[in-house]
VEXDREN-2710 file (C-alpha; in Angstrom, 1 decimal):
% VEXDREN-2710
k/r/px/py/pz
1/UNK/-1.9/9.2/13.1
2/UNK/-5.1/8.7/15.2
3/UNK/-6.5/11.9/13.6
4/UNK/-6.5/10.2/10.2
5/UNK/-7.4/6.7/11.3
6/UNK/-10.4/8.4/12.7
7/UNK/-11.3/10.2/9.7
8/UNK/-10.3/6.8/7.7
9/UNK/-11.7/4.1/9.5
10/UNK/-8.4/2.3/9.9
11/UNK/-7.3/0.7/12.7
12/UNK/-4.2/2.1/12.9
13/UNK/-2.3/4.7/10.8
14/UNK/1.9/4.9/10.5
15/UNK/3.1/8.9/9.5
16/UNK/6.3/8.4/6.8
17/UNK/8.2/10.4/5.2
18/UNK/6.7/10.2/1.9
19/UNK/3.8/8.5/-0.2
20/UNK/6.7/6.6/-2.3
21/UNK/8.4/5.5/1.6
22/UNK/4.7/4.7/2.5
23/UNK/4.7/1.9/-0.6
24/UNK/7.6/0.8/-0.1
25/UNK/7.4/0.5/3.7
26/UNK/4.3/-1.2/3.5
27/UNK/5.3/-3.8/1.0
28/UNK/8.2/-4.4/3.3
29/UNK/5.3/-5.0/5.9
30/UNK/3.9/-7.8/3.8
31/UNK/7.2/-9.6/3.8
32/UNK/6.8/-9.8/0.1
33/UNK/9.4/-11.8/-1.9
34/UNK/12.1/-10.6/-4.0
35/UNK/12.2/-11.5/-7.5
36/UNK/8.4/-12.0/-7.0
37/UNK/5.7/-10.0/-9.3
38/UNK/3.8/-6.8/-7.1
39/UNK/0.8/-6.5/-9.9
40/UNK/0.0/-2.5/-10.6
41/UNK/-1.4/-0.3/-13.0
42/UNK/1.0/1.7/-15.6
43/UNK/-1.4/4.8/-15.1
44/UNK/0.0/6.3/-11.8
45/UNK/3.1/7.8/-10.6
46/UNK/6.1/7.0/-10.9
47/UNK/7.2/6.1/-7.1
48/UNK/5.0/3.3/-7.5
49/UNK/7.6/1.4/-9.9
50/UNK/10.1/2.8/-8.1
51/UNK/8.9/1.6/-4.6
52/UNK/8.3/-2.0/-5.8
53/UNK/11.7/-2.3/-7.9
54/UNK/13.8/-0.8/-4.5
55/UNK/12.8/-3.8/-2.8
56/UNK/13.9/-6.0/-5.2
57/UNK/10.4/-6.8/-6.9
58/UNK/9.1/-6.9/-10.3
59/UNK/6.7/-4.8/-11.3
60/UNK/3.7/-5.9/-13.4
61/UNK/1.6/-3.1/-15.3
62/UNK/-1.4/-4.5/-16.7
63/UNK/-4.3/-2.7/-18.8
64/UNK/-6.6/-0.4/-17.7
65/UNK/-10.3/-0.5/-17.7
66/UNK/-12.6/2.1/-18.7
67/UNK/-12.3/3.9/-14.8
68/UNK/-8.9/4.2/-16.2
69/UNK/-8.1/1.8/-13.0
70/UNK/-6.6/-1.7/-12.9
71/UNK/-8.8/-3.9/-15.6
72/UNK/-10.2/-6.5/-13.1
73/UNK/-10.6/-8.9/-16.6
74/UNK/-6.3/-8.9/-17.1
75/UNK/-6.1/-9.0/-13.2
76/UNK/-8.0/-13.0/-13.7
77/UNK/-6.3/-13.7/-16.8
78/UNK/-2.8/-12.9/-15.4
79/UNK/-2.9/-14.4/-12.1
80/UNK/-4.6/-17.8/-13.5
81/UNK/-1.1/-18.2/-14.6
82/UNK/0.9/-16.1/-12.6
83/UNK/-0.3/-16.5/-8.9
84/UNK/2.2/-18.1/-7.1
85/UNK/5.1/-15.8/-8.4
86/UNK/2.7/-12.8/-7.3
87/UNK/3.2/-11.2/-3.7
88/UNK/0.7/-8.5/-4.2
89/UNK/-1.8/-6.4/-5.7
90/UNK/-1.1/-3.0/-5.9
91/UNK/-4.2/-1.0/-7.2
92/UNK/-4.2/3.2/-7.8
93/UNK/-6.9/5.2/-7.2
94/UNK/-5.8/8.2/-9.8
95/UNK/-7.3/11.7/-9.1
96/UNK/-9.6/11.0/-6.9
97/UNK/-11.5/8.1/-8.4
98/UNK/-11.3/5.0/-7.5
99/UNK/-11.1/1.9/-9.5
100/UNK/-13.2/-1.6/-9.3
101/UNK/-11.4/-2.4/-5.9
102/UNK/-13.8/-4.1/-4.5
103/UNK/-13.7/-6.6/-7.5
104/UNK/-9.8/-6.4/-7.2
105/UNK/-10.2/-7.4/-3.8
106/UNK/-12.8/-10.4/-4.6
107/UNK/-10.1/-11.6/-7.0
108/UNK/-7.0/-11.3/-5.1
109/UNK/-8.5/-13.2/-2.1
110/UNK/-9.4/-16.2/-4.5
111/UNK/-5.9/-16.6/-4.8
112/UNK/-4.9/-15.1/-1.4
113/UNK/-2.5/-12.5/-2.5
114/UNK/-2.9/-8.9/-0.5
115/UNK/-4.0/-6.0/-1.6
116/UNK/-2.2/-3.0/-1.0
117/UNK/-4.1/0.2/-1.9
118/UNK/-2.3/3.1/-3.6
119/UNK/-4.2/5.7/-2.7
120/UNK/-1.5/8.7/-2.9
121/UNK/-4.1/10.6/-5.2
122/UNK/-7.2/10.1/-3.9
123/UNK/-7.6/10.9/0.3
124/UNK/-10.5/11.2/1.2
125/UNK/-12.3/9.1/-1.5
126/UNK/-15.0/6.5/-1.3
127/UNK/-16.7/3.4/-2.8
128/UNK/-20.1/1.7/-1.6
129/UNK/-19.6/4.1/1.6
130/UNK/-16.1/3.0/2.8
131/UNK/-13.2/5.3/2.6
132/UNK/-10.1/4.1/-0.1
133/UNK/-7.2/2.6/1.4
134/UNK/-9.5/0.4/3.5
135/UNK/-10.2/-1.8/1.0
136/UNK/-6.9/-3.6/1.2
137/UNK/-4.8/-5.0/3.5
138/UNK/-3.2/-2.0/3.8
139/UNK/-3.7/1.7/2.4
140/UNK/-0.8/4.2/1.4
141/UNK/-0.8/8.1/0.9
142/UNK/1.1/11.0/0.2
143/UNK/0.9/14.5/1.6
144/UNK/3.3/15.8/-1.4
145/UNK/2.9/19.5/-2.6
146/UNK/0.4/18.5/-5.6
147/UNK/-1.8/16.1/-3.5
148/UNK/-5.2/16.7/-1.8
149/UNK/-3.9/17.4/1.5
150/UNK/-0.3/18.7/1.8
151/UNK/2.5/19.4/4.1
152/UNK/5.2/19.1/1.7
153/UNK/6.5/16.0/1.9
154/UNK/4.7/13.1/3.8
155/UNK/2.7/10.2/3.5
156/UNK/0.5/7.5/5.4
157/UNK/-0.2/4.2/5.3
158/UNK/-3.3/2.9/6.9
159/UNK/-4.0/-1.3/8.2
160/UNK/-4.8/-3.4/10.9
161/UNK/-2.9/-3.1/14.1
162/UNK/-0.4/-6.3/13.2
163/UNK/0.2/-5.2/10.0
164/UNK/0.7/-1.4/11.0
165/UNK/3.5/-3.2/13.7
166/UNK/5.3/-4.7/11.1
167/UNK/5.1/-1.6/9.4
168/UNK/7.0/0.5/12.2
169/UNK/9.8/-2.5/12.1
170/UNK/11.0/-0.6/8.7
171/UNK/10.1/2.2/8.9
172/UNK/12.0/3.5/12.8
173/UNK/15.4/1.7/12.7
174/UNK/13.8/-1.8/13.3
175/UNK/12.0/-0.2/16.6
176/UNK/9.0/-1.7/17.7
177/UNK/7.1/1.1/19.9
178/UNK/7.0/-1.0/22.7
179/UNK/8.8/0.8/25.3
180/UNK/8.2/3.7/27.4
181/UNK/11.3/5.4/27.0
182/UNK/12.6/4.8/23.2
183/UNK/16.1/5.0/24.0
184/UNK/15.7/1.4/26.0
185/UNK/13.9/-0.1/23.2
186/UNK/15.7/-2.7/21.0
187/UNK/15.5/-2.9/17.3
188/UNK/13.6/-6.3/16.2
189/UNK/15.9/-6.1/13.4
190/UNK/19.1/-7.6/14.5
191/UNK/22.1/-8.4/12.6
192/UNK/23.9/-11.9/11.5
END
Protein backbone atom coordinates (compact mmCIF):
# COMPACT_ATOMS: atom_id res chain seq x y z
CA UNK A 1 0.00 0.00 0.00
CA UNK A 2 2.69 2.67 0.59
CA UNK A 3 4.65 1.27 -2.42
CA UNK A 4 1.85 2.25 -4.72
CA UNK A 5 0.92 5.50 -3.05
CA UNK A 6 4.38 6.40 -3.59
CA UNK A 7 4.48 5.58 -7.09
CA UNK A 8 0.81 7.20 -7.33
CA UNK A 9 0.96 10.26 -5.49
CA UNK A 10 -1.99 9.27 -3.20
CA UNK A 11 -2.12 9.87 0.14
CA UNK A 12 -3.05 6.74 1.15
CA UNK A 13 -3.71 3.40 -0.68
CA UNK A 14 -6.20 0.35 0.63
CA UNK A 15 -5.08 -3.40 -0.98
CA UNK A 16 -8.66 -5.44 -1.84
CA UNK A 17 -9.38 -8.28 -2.99
CA UNK A 18 -10.34 -7.22 -6.44
CA UNK A 19 -10.72 -4.18 -8.84
CA UNK A 20 -14.70 -4.90 -8.83
CA UNK A 21 -14.36 -5.08 -4.42
CA UNK A 22 -12.18 -1.92 -4.91
CA UNK A 23 -15.52 0.04 -6.65
CA UNK A 24 -17.66 -1.19 -4.60
CA UNK A 25 -15.66 -0.63 -1.40
CA UNK A 26 -15.01 2.76 -2.24
CA UNK A 27 -18.52 3.80 -3.15
CA UNK A 28 -19.41 2.29 0.18
CA UNK A 29 -16.67 4.92 1.45
CA UNK A 30 -18.67 7.80 -0.01
CA UNK A 31 -21.72 6.84 1.92
CA UNK A 32 -23.53 7.00 -1.33
CA UNK A 33 -27.33 6.62 -1.29
CA UNK A 34 -29.33 3.75 -2.45
CA UNK A 35 -31.75 4.13 -5.01
CA UNK A 36 -29.54 7.15 -6.04
CA UNK A 37 -27.89 7.41 -9.79
CA UNK A 38 -23.67 6.56 -9.74
CA UNK A 39 -23.11 8.26 -13.40
CA UNK A 40 -20.56 5.85 -15.70
CA UNK A 41 -19.67 5.11 -19.02
CA UNK A 42 -21.29 1.84 -20.86
CA UNK A 43 -17.62 1.30 -22.49
CA UNK A 44 -15.82 -0.55 -19.51
CA UNK A 45 -16.19 -3.72 -17.74
CA UNK A 46 -18.63 -5.26 -16.49
CA UNK A 47 -17.85 -5.16 -12.55
CA UNK A 48 -18.46 -1.55 -12.86
CA UNK A 49 -22.38 -2.11 -13.21
CA UNK A 50 -22.06 -4.81 -11.08
CA UNK A 51 -20.28 -2.88 -8.21
CA UNK A 52 -22.77 0.09 -8.33
CA UNK A 53 -26.07 -2.21 -8.61
CA UNK A 54 -24.65 -4.51 -5.33
CA UNK A 55 -24.96 -1.61 -3.27
CA UNK A 56 -28.19 -0.92 -4.19
CA UNK A 57 -27.51 2.03 -6.75
CA UNK A 58 -28.59 2.77 -10.23
CA UNK A 59 -26.34 2.85 -12.76
CA UNK A 60 -26.36 5.59 -15.43
CA UNK A 61 -24.34 4.90 -18.81
CA UNK A 62 -24.10 7.94 -20.77
CA UNK A 63 -22.44 8.53 -24.28
CA UNK A 64 -19.10 8.50 -25.05
CA UNK A 65 -16.94 11.14 -26.52
CA UNK A 66 -14.46 10.78 -29.16
CA UNK A 67 -11.57 9.47 -26.37
CA UNK A 68 -14.10 6.86 -26.29
CA UNK A 69 -14.39 8.17 -22.44
CA UNK A 70 -17.31 9.72 -20.56
CA UNK A 71 -18.78 12.63 -23.07
CA UNK A 72 -18.25 15.62 -20.62
CA UNK A 73 -21.27 17.43 -23.04
CA UNK A 74 -24.09 14.46 -21.68
CA UNK A 75 -22.27 14.66 -18.24
CA UNK A 76 -23.78 18.80 -18.19
CA UNK A 77 -26.89 17.95 -19.87
CA UNK A 78 -27.78 15.02 -17.48
CA UNK A 79 -26.84 16.38 -14.29
CA UNK A 80 -28.61 19.93 -15.04
CA UNK A 81 -31.54 17.76 -14.45
CA UNK A 82 -30.43 14.96 -12.50
CA UNK A 83 -28.04 16.32 -9.73
CA UNK A 84 -29.58 15.81 -6.60
CA UNK A 85 -30.58 12.12 -7.35
CA UNK A 86 -26.76 11.62 -8.32
CA UNK A 87 -24.17 10.32 -5.66
CA UNK A 88 -21.33 10.08 -7.94
CA UNK A 89 -19.39 10.20 -10.95
CA UNK A 90 -17.77 7.23 -11.98
CA UNK A 91 -15.35 7.85 -14.96
CA UNK A 92 -13.17 4.79 -16.83
CA UNK A 93 -10.01 5.23 -18.05
CA UNK A 94 -10.20 2.16 -20.86
CA UNK A 95 -6.80 0.66 -22.03
CA UNK A 96 -4.65 2.93 -20.83
CA UNK A 97 -6.10 6.26 -21.98
CA UNK A 98 -7.66 8.37 -20.09
CA UNK A 99 -10.69 10.39 -20.69
CA UNK A 100 -11.45 14.34 -20.21
CA UNK A 101 -11.26 13.88 -16.34
CA UNK A 102 -10.09 16.88 -15.55
CA UNK A 103 -13.28 18.41 -17.25
CA UNK A 104 -15.28 15.60 -15.51
CA UNK A 105 -13.97 16.80 -12.41
CA UNK A 106 -14.57 20.74 -13.21
CA UNK A 107 -18.19 19.64 -13.74
CA UNK A 108 -18.87 17.37 -10.92
CA UNK A 109 -17.55 19.88 -8.37
CA UNK A 110 -20.07 22.56 -9.84
CA UNK A 111 -22.60 20.45 -8.57
CA UNK A 112 -20.56 18.84 -5.67
CA UNK A 113 -20.98 15.29 -6.46
CA UNK A 114 -17.52 13.10 -6.17
CA UNK A 115 -15.61 11.63 -8.46
CA UNK A 116 -14.60 8.30 -8.21
CA UNK A 117 -11.92 7.23 -10.82
CA UNK A 118 -12.12 3.75 -12.45
CA UNK A 119 -8.92 3.27 -13.31
CA UNK A 120 -8.86 -0.77 -13.33
CA UNK A 121 -7.31 -0.50 -17.04
CA UNK A 122 -5.09 2.09 -17.00
CA UNK A 123 -2.21 1.98 -13.82
CA UNK A 124 0.21 3.84 -14.42
CA UNK A 125 -1.42 6.45 -16.71
CA UNK A 126 -1.24 10.20 -16.82
CA UNK A 127 -2.95 13.52 -17.76
CA UNK A 128 -1.30 17.17 -17.57
CA UNK A 129 1.49 15.24 -15.39
CA UNK A 130 -0.62 13.71 -12.69
CA UNK A 131 -1.08 9.98 -12.39
CA UNK A 132 -5.03 8.59 -12.97
CA UNK A 133 -6.90 7.73 -10.03
CA UNK A 134 -5.80 11.06 -8.44
CA UNK A 135 -8.06 13.04 -10.17
CA UNK A 136 -10.98 12.10 -8.06
CA UNK A 137 -11.88 11.71 -4.80
CA UNK A 138 -10.84 8.51 -4.90
CA UNK A 139 -9.05 6.04 -7.45
CA UNK A 140 -9.78 2.19 -7.94
CA UNK A 141 -7.65 -0.61 -9.62
CA UNK A 142 -7.35 -4.03 -10.38
CA UNK A 143 -4.43 -6.42 -10.42
CA UNK A 144 -6.69 -9.15 -12.41
CA UNK A 145 -4.77 -11.57 -14.80
CA UNK A 146 -5.43 -9.27 -18.07
CA UNK A 147 -4.50 -5.98 -16.35
CA UNK A 148 -1.19 -3.96 -16.56
CA UNK A 149 0.17 -5.16 -13.40
CA UNK A 150 -1.11 -8.59 -12.11
CA UNK A 151 -1.09 -10.86 -9.20
CA UNK A 152 -4.18 -12.70 -10.08
CA UNK A 153 -6.69 -11.25 -8.33
CA UNK A 154 -6.42 -7.90 -6.58
CA UNK A 155 -7.16 -4.40 -6.65
CA UNK A 156 -6.47 -0.82 -5.12
CA UNK A 157 -8.12 2.04 -4.37
CA UNK A 158 -6.23 5.20 -3.81
CA UNK A 159 -7.62 8.78 -1.64
CA UNK A 160 -7.08 11.01 0.97
CA UNK A 161 -6.35 9.67 4.41
CA UNK A 162 -10.27 10.18 5.77
CA UNK A 163 -11.62 8.76 2.86
CA UNK A 164 -9.04 5.76 2.69
CA UNK A 165 -10.39 5.31 6.72
CA UNK A 166 -13.77 5.02 5.73
CA UNK A 167 -12.70 2.84 3.17
CA UNK A 168 -11.03 0.08 5.67
CA UNK A 169 -14.60 0.37 7.73
CA UNK A 170 -15.97 -2.02 4.68
CA UNK A 171 -13.55 -3.41 3.61
CA UNK A 172 -11.97 -5.44 7.26
CA UNK A 173 -15.05 -6.54 9.18
CA UNK A 174 -15.93 -2.88 10.19
CA UNK A 175 -12.20 -2.54 11.70
CA UNK A 176 -10.69 0.63 11.82
CA UNK A 177 -6.68 0.06 12.09
CA UNK A 178 -6.52 1.72 15.07
CA UNK A 179 -5.14 -0.61 17.46
CA UNK A 180 -1.91 -2.20 18.04
CA UNK A 181 -2.95 -5.52 18.41
CA UNK A 182 -6.06 -6.30 15.95
CA UNK A 183 -7.58 -8.75 18.00
CA UNK A 184 -8.55 -5.77 20.72
CA UNK A 185 -9.78 -3.61 18.03
CA UNK A 186 -13.64 -3.06 17.80
CA UNK A 187 -15.54 -2.95 14.64
CA UNK A 188 -17.00 0.72 13.99
CA UNK A 189 -19.75 -1.15 12.52
CA UNK A 190 -22.08 -2.22 15.23
CA UNK A 191 -25.33 -3.86 15.11
CA UNK A 192 -29.06 -2.60 16.02
Amino acid sequence: EEAFSNYLGSEESLLVSSGTSAIRVALQALNVSKGSYIITQPFTFIATFEAILDIGCIPVALPLDSSLGLSTIHLEEFLKENYKRTSAIMPVHMLGEACDIEKICNIAKKYNIPVIEDNCEALGGSFKDKMLGNWGQLGTYSFDYGKIITSGEGGLITGSKKDILSAYRHHDHSHQKNAENRAQEMPSIQAL
